[in-house]
Structure formats: C-alpha cells, structure tokens
N, C-alpha and C positions, 0 to 999 in steps of 0.2 A: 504493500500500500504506500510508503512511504516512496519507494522505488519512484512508483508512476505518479503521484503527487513532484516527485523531484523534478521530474522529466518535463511535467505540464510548466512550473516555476519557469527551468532552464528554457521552454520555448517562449513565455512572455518577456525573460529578460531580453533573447535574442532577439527578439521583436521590436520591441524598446529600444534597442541600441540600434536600430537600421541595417540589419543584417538581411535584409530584404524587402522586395518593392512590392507591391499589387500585382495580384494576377493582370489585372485590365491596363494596368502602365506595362509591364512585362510584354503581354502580347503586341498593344499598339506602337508604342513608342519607339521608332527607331535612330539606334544611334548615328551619331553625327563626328565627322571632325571637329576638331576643337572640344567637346565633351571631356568633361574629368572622373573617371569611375573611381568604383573602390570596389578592390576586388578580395573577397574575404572566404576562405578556409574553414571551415568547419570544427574538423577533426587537426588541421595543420597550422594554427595562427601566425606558424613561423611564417610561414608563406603569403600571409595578408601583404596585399602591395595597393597602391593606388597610380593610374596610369591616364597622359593624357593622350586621347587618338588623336595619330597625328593626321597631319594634311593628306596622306595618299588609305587614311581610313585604318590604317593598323595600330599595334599597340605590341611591345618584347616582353613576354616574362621568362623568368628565372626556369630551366631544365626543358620546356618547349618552345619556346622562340616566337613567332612574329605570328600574331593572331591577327585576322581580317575581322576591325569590332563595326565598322561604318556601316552603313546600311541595314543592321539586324537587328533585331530585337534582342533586350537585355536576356529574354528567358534562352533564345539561340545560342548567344556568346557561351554563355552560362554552359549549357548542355555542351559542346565543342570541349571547353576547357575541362569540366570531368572525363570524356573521353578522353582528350591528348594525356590528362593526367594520372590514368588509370593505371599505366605501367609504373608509375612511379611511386603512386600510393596507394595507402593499400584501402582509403575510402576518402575519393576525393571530390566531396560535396563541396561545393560552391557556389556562391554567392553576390551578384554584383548588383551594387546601387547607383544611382547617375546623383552625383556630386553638384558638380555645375555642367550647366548647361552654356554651348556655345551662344554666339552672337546670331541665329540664326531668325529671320525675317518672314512676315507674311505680308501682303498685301490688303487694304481694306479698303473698298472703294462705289462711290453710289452716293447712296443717300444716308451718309456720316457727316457728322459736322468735323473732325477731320481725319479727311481720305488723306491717306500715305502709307507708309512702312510701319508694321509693330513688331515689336521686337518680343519673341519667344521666351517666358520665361518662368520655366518651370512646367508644370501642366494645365499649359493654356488652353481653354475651348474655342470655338468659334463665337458663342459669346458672349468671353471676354474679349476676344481681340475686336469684335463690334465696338465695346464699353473702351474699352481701350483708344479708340479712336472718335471720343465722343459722344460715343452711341448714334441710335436711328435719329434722324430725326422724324417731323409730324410728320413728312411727307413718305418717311421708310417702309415698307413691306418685309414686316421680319416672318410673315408666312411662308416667302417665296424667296429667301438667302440664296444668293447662285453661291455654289464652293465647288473653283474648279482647280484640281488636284492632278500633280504629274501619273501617271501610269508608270507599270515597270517596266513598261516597253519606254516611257518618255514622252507617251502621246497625252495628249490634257485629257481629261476627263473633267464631265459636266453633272452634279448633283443640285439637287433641290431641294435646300431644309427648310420645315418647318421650326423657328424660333420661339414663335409665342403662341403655343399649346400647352396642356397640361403636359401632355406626352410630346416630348421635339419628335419629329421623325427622324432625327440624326441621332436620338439615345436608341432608335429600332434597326438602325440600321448597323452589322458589326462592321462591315466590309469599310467604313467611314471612319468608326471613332468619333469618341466624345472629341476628341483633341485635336489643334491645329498641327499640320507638322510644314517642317520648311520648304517655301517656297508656294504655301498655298496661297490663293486667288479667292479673294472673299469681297461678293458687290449684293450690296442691298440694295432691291430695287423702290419704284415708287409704287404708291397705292394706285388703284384705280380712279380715285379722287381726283389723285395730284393731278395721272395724264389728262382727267379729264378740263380741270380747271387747265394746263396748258394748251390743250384742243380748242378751250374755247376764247383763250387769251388771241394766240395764233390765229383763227378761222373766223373769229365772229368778231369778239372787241375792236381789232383790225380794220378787218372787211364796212363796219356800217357808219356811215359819216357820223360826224357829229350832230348836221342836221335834220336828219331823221330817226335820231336815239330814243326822240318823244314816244315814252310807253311801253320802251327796251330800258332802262334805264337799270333794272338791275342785273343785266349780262354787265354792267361795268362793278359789280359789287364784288368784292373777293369770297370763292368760293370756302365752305368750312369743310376742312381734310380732317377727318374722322382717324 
C-alpha cells in the first residue's frame, strides 16, 4: 500500500516540476528552430540536458548524436530519443518540454483594429492572436475566420472557423488545433451589414443627386452593424 501511494506522490511531484507537456501541446505543436527544450531522463538524471534547435532544425546529445527536432512534435522527438537510447540504457524514458519558444510570427489581417504580425508566444490560439491584434472590430465576422495554413506539401490550405459559438468549430476540428502555428494567415472578414452599408454607400449615396434626395433622405443615414 505504501509502495503504490509512493509511486502516485513521485508522479504528482514529477508533474509539478514540468517533466512533461499535455497530451494536446504534444500532438499539435510542432517544433521550430530557434526553440529551447529540456530534455529530461527518467530513470538517468545524469543525462538531463537542455538544447537549442539550431537553424538547419537539429539538436547533439551526448552517446547519439544529431537528432532532427524541427518540424515534429515534442511526443515524436520524444519516442526517437528512447529508441536511439535503448542500446545504451537499460530504460530510457524521456521526457521533453519547450522552454522558450522562438520568434516565430503569424499574420492577422481584415477587420482588426490592428492588422500586422503577432508574435507567437507560448500557446497561442487563433483567438488570441485576433485579441492580440486589437481584436474584431463592429464590423468583424468572427463566425466566418478565414485561417489559411501551409500544407506538408507547402500548398496553403483554406479553413473556416467559427469564433463566436459556444462550441468554435476549430475546438471540433483535430486536423487544425486549438493553436496558431508559424506562418499562419488569419483574416476576419466583415459582416453582412458592413458589405451591405458599403453597397449602399458605393451604388446609391453616390449615384442620387442631391437634388432629388427629397424622401430618400435616410439612405444618407449610417447604417447600425449588429
């Protein structure tokens, strides 16, 4: 009894001290150059090290040599390094957490008060990086988020989140993730409102002189964007 009460202790300490990530950071998050891990030993503490990827996406440890960490998920790397490490120990569980994160960027752009670059940091969503850039404004469409995402082939890919639901359809969808990753393309469009008060700015306000407004008078009033 004591045994398995010790064992349950020793897992929440290890828990506590960041000896591992989330299954759902694990799967989606993939590493980046510039990233700082920490790569942590189980049963071998000797061997805890901490490494940053470098520019060409690798990373040297000690009795295996030059691991490719760029582009994979932490749980990937993870599984690799108990395999390369298995001839050498004799149970070599492993454990990596992402430290700092690079300087790595997404795009926000549409109808934010301000469109630019946001800077990734940490486990950012799509949105935060909306709020991050001022958020929507009146005229935004957070039902209809374009997030358009590199492919592993490189080719852009085009999704449609739902923002402001109980349910996002971006928490339904796994293939997406909660989370931004770099180089994503995030445009909020406008409402049906907006276009339409600009249809009628363009086409009508425009179009009807001043002296025959008599009776039209409130196509010059501004329209209320819900």
């Amino acid at each position: 009894m004591c045994y398995w009460r010790g064992l349950r202790i020793a897992a929440f300490l290890l828990a506590v001290a960041g000896w591992g990530q989330t299954k759902e950071t694990d799967d989606i998050y993939r590493l980046q150059p510039g990233d700082g891990i920490e790569i942590k030993f189980y049963f071998n503490p000797e061997l805890n090290d901490t490494a940053l990827i470098r520019p060409d996406g690798r990373i040297a440890l000690p009795l295996i040599g030059e691991v490719v960490a760029g582009g994979r998920t932490v749980a990937d790397v993870s599984r690799e390094l108990e395999q390369r490490f298995a001839p050498e120990l004799k149970n070599p569980k492993v454990s990596i957490a992402v430290r700092t994160f690079s300087s790595q960027r997404v795009f926000v752009g549409g109808e934010v008060n301000r469109a630019g670059t946001v800077t990734i940091a940490g486990n950012l969503t799509v949105l935060d990086a909306i709020m991050d850039a001022g958020g929507s404004r009146r005229t935004g469409d957070l039902s209809r988020v374009v997030l358009i995402r590199k492919s592993k082939s490189d080719a852009p890919e085009r999704h449609v989140l739902r923002l402001n639901g109980e349910k996002s359809a971006l928490a339904q969808r796994s293939d997406i993730g909660m989370r931004v990753q770099p180089f994503d393309l995030i445009l909020v469009p406008e409402t049906k409102t907006a276009r339409m008060d600009r249809w009628v700015d363009q086409t009508i306000r425009q179009m009807i002189p001043a002296n025959l407004s008599a009776g039209f008078s409130y196509l010059f009033n501004p329209l209320v964007v819900q």
